[in-house]
C-alpha positions in Angstrom: 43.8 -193.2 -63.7 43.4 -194.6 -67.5 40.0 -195.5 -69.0 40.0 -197.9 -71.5 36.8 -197.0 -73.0 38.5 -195.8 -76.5 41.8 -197.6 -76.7 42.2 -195.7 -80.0 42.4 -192.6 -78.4 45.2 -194.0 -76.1 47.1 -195.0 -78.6 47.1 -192.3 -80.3 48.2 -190.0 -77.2 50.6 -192.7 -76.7 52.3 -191.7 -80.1 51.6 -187.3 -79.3 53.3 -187.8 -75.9 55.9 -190.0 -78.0 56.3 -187.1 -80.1 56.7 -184.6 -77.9 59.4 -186.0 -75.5 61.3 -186.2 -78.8 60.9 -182.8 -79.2 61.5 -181.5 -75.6 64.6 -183.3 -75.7 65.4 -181.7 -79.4 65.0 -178.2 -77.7 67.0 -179.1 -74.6 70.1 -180.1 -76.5 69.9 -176.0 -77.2 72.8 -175.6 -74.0 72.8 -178.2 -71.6 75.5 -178.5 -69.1 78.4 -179.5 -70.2 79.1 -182.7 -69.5 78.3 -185.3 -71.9 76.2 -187.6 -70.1 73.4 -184.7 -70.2 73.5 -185.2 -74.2 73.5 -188.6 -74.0 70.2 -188.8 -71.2 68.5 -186.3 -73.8 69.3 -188.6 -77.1 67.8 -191.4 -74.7 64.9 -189.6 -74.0 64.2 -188.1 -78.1 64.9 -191.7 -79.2 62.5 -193.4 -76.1 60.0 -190.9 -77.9 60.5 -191.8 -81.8 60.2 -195.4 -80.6 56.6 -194.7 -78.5 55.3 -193.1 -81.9 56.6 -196.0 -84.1 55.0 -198.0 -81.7 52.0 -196.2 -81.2 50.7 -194.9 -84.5 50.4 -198.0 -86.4 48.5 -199.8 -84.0 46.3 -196.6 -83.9 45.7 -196.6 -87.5 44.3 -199.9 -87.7 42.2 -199.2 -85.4 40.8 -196.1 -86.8 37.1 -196.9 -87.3 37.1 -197.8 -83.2 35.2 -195.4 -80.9 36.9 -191.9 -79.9 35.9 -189.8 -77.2 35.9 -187.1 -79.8 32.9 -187.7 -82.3 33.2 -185.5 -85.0 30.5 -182.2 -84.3 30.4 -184.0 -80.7 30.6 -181.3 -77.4 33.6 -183.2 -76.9 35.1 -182.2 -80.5 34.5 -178.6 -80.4 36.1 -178.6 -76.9 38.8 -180.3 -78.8 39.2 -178.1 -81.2 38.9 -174.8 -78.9 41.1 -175.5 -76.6 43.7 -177.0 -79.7 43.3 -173.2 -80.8 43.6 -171.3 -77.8 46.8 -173.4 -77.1 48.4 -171.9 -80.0 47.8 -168.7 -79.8 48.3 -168.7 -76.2 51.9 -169.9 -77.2 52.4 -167.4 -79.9 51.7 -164.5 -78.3 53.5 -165.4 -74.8 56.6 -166.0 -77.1 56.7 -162.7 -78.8 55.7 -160.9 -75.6 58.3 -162.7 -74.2 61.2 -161.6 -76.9 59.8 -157.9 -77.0 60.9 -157.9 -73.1 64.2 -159.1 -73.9 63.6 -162.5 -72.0 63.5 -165.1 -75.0 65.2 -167.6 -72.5 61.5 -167.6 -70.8 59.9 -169.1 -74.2 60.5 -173.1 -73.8 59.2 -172.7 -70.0 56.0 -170.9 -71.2 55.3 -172.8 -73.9 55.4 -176.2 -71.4 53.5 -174.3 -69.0 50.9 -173.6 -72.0 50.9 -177.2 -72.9 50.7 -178.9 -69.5 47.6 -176.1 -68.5 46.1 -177.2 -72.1 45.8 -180.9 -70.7 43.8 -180.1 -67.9 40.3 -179.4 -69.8 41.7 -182.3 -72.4 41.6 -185.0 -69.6 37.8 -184.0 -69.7 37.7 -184.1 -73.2 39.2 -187.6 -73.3 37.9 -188.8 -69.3 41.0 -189.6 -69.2 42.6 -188.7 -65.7 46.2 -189.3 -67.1 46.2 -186.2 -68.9 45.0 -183.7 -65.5 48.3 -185.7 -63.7 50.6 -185.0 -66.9 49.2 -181.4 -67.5 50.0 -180.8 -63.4 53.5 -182.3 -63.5 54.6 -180.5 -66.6 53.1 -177.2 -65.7 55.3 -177.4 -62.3 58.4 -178.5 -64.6 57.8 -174.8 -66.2 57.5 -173.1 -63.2 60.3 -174.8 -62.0 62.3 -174.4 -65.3 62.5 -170.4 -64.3 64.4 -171.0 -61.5 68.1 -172.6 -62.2 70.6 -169.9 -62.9 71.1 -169.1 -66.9 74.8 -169.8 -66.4 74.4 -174.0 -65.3 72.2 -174.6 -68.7 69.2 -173.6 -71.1 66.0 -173.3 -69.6 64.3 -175.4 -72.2 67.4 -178.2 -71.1 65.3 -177.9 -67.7 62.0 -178.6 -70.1 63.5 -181.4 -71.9 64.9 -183.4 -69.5 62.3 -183.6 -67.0 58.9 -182.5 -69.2 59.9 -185.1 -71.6 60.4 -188.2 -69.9 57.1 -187.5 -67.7 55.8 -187.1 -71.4 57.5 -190.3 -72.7 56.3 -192.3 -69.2 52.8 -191.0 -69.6 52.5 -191.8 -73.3 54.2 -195.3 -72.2 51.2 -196.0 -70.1 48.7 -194.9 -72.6 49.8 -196.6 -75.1 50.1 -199.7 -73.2 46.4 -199.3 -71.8 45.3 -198.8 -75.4 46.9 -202.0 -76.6 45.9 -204.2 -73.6 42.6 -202.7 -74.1 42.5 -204.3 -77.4 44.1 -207.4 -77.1 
């Protein structure tokens, strides 16, 4: 499931996927339900994630000059770099489509949906299998996001506190990989 052919790399997904469970479980704090032990599992999760990029990016930096999977000008690079781009604007325009129809409360599934579907030609990029599993799991979290009535919590709660500890678990092993790889 993990290659350790550029523990770089790892790492530094390690410290993204760190990143970005902090973030999921910023967005879900936007109206979870409303007992407190939802606010407390989301600070665990944000704070699991600032710790996995602490961690993470250091060890990445001095390790810069390794190998990557993504040599600048490389096949693999300009996939990078596509994909990076059609991300984005994938997510900006679903969000304003998605506020022109009145159904804003559909932007922090769409965007996860977006993100998990971007990992999918990434775990190419990277031949890194991880990344197809995490792109699947978190793309099903959006679908699944839609579901839950409006009036039990916040879709992007749904987002946060299942997206981002699959984010924070798959960074986890990354980043693990990466530094056993270079032990």
């Amino acid at each position: 499931m993990i290659t350790p052919e550029f523990p770089r790399d790892l790492l530094m997904t390690g410290a993204i996927f760190g990143v970005a469970a902090f973030i999921w479980a910023g967005w879900a704090q936007e109206r979870p339900p409303r007992h407190w032990i939802w606010r407390v599992l989301l600070a665990v999760i944000g704070l699991g994630g600032i710790a996995l990029a602490a961690l993470s990016i250091p060890r990445a930096i001095r390790n810069w000059s390794s190998p990557t999977a993504i040599e600048v000008g490389g096949p693999a690079f300009i996939t990078y770099v596509v994909v990076f781009w059609v991300e984005v604007i994938a997510m900006i325009v679903l969000s304003i489509l998605a506020t022109r129809r009145g159904r804003s409360d559909l932007i922090a599934p769409l965007i996860l949906a977006v993100v998990g579907i971007h990992f999918l030609p990434l775990a190419w990029v990277f031949g890194q299998p991880i990344l197809a599993v995490t792109g699947a799991l978190v793309t099903i979290v959006a679908a699944f996001a839609t579901r839950p009535p409006l009036t039990i919590a916040a879709r992007s709660f749904w987002c946060g506190i299942v997206g981002g500890p699959i984010l924070l678990i798959s960074g986890a092993v990354c980043a693990a990989a990466g530094a056993a790889a270079l032990a």
